[in-house]
N, CA, C and O of each residue as an XYZ file, in Angstrom:
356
protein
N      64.085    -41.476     14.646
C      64.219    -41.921     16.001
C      64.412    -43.431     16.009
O      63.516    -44.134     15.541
N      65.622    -44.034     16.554
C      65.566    -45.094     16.574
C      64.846    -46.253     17.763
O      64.666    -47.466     17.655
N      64.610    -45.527     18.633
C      63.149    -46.471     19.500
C      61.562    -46.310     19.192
O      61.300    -45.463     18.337
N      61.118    -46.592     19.425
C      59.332    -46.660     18.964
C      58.409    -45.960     20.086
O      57.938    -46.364     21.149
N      58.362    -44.852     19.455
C      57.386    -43.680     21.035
C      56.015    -44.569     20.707
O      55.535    -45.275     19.821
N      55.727    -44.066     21.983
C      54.191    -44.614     22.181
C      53.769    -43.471     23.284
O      54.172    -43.162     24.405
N      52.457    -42.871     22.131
C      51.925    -42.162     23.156
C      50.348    -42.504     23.240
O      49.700    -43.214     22.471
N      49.803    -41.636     24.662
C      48.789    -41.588     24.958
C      47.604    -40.090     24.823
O      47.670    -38.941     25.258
N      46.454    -40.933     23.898
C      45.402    -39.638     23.768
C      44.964    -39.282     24.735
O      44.577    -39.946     25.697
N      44.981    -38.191     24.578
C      44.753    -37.352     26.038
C      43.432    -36.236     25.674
O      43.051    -35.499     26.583
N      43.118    -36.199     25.026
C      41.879    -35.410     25.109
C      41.907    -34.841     23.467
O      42.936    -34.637     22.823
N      40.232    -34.608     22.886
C      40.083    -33.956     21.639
C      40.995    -32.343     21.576
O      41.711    -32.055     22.535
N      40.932    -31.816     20.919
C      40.906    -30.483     20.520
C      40.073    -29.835     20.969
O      39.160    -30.023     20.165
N      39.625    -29.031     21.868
C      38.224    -28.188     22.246
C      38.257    -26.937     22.111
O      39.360    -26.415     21.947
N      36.873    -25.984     22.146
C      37.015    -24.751     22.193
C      35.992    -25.091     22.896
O      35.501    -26.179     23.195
N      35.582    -23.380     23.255
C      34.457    -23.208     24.253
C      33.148    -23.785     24.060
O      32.523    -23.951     25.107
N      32.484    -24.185     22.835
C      31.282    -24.442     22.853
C      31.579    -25.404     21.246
O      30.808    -25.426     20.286
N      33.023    -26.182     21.372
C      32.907    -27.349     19.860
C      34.083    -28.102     20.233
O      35.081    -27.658     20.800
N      33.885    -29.169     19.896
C      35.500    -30.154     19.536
C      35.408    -30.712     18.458
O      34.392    -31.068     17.861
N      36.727    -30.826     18.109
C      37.149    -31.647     17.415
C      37.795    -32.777     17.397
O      38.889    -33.005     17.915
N      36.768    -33.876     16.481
C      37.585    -35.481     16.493
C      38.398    -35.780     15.973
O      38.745    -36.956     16.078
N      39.292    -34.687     14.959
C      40.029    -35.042     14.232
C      41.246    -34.375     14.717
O      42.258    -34.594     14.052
N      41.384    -33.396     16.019
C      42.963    -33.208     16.262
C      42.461    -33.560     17.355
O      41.320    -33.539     17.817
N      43.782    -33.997     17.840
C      44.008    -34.344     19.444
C      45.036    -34.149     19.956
O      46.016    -33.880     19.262
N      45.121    -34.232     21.413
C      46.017    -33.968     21.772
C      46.473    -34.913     22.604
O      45.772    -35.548     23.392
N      47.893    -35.048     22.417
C      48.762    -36.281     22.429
C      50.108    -36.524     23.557
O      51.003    -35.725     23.285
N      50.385    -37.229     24.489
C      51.172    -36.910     25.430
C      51.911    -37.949     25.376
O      51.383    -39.051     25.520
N      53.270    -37.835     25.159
C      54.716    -38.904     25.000
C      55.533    -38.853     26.508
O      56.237    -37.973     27.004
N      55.080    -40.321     27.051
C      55.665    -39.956     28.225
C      57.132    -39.821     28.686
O      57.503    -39.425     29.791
N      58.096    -40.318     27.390
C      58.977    -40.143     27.184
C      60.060    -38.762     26.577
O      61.260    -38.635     26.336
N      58.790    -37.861     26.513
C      59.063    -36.212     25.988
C      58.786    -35.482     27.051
O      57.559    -35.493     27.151
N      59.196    -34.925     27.804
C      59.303    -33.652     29.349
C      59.196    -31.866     28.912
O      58.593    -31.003     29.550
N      59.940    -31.700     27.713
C      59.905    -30.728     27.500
C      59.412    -30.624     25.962
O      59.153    -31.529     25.170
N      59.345    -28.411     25.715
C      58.450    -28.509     24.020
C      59.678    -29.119     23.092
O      59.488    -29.937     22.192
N      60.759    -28.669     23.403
C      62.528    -28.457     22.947
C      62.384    -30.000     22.285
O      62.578    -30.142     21.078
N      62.075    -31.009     23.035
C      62.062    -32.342     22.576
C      61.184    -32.917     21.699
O      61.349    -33.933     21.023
N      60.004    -32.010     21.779
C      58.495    -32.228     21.620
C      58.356    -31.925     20.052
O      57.642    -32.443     19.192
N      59.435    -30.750     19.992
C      59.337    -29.874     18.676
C      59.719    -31.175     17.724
O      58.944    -31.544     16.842
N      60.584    -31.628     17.901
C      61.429    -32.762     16.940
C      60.881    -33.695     16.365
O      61.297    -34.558     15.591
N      59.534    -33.380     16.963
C      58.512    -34.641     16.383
C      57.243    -34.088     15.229
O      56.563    -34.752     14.446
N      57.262    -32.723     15.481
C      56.756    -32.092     14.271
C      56.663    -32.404     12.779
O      57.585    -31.884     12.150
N      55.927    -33.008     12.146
C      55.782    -33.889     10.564
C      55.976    -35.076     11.098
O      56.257    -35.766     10.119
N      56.010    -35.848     12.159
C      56.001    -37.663     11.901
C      54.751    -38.203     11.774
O      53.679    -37.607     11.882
N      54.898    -39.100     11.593
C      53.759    -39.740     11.299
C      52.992    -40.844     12.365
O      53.688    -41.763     12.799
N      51.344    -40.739     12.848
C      50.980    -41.449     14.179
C      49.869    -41.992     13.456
O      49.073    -41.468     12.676
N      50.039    -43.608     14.055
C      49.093    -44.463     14.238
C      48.366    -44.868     15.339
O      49.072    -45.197     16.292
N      47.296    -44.938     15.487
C      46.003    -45.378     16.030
C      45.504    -47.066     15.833
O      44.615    -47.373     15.039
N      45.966    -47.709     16.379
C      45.684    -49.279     15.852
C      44.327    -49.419     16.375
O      44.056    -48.568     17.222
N      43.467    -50.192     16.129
C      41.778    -50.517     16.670
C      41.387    -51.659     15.869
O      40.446    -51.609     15.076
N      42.217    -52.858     16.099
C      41.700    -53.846     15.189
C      41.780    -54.099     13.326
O      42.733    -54.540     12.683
N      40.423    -53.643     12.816
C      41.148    -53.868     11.439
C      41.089    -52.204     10.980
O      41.664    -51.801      9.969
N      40.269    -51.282     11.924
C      41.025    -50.269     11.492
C      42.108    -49.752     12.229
O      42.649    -49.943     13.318
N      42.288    -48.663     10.746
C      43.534    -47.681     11.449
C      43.752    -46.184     10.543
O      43.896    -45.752      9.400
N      43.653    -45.752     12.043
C      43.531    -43.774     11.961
C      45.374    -43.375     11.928
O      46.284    -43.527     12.743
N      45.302    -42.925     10.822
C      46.793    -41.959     10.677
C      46.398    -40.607     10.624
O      45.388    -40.024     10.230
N      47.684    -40.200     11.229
C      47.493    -39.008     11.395
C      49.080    -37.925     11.682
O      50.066    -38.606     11.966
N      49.232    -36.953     11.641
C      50.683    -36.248     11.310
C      50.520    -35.188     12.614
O      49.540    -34.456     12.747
N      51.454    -35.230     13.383
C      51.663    -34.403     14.257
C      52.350    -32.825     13.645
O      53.394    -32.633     13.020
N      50.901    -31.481     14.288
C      51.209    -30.731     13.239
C      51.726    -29.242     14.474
O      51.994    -28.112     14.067
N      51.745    -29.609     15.759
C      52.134    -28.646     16.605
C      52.192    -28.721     17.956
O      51.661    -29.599     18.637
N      52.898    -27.717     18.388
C      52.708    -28.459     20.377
C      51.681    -27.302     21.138
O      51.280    -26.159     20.916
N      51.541    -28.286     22.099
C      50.425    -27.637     23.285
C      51.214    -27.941     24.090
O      51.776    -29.024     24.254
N      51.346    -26.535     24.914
C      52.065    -26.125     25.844
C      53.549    -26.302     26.375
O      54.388    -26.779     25.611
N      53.845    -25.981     27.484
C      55.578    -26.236     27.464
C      55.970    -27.022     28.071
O      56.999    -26.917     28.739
N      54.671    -28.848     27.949
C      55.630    -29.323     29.121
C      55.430    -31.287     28.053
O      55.293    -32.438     28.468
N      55.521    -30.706     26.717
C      55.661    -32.105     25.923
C      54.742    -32.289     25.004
O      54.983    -32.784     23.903
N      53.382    -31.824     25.472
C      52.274    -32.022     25.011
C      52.410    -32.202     23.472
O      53.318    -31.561     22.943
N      51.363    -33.257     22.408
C      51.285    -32.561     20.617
C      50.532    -32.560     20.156
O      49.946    -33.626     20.345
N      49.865    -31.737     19.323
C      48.999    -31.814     18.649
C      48.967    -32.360     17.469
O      49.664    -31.794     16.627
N      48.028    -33.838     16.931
C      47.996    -34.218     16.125
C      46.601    -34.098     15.312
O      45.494    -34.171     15.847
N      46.873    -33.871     13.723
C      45.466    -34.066     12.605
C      45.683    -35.535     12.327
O      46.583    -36.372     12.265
N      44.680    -35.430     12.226
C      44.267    -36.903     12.077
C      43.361    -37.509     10.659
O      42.180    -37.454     11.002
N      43.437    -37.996      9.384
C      42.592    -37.908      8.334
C      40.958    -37.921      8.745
O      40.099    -37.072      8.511
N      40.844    -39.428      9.569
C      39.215    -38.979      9.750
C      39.449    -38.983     11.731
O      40.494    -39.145     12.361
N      38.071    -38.747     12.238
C      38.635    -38.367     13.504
C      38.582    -39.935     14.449
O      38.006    -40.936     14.022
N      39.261    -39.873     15.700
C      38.832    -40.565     16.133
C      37.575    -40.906     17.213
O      36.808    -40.152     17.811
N      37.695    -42.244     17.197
C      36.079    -42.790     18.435
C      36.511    -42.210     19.349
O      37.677    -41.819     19.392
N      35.315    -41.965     20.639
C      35.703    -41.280     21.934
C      36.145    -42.785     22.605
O      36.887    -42.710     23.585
N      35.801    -43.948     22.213
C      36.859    -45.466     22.953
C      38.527    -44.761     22.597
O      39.336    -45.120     23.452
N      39.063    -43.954     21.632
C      40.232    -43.693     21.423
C      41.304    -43.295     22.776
O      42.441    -43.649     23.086
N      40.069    -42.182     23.496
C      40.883    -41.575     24.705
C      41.144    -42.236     26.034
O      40.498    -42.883     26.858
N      42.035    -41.915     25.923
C      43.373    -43.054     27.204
C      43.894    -43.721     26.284
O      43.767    -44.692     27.031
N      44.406    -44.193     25.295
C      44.501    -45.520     24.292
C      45.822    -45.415     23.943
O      46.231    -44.470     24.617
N      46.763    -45.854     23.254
C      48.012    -45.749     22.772
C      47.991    -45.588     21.459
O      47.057    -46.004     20.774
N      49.106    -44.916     20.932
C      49.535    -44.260     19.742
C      50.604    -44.703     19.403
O      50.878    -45.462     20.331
N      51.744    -44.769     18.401
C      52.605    -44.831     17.911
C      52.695    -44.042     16.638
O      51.810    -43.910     15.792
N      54.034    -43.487     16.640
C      55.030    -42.829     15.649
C      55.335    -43.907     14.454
O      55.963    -44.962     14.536
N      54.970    -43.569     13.807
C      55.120    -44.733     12.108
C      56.040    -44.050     11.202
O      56.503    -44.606     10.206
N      56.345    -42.682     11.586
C      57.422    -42.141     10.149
C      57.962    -41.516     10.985
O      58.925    -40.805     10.698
């Protein structure tokens, strides 16, 4: 992709009674549909926070209107959600 997505965390991974800090789910406000969404499947997302930084690989989509699901190596802080993201690969 030759422009620089930037997205926003939008909430952990949940189930009924657990979440997880290490996938999240990820919203590109520049992606509307999955069709677009799909194309981003294996890139690579950064988490900037000063001197650290959470990478992580977008490994599937949530739902049909852009949404992605990203793993993340370790998880992130709950300061993460609302925060910006970027595509690195």
């Amino acid at each position: 992709m030759a422009e620089e997505l930037v997205g926003i965390v939008v909430s952990y991974v949940r189930g009924p009674r657990t979440q997880s800090p290490r996938e999240c789910l990820i919203h590109f406000p520049a992606i509307e549909s999955a069709g677009e969404a799909a194309q981003l499947i294996g890139s690579k997302v950064a988490w900037p926070a000063g001197e650290r930084k959470c990478l992580g690989k977008v490994v599937s989509l949530h739902g049909k209107r852009g949404l992605v699901r990203v793993r993340f190596r370790k998880g992130l802080p709950g300061d993460a959600l609302g925060s910006q993201v970027r595509i690195v690969g």
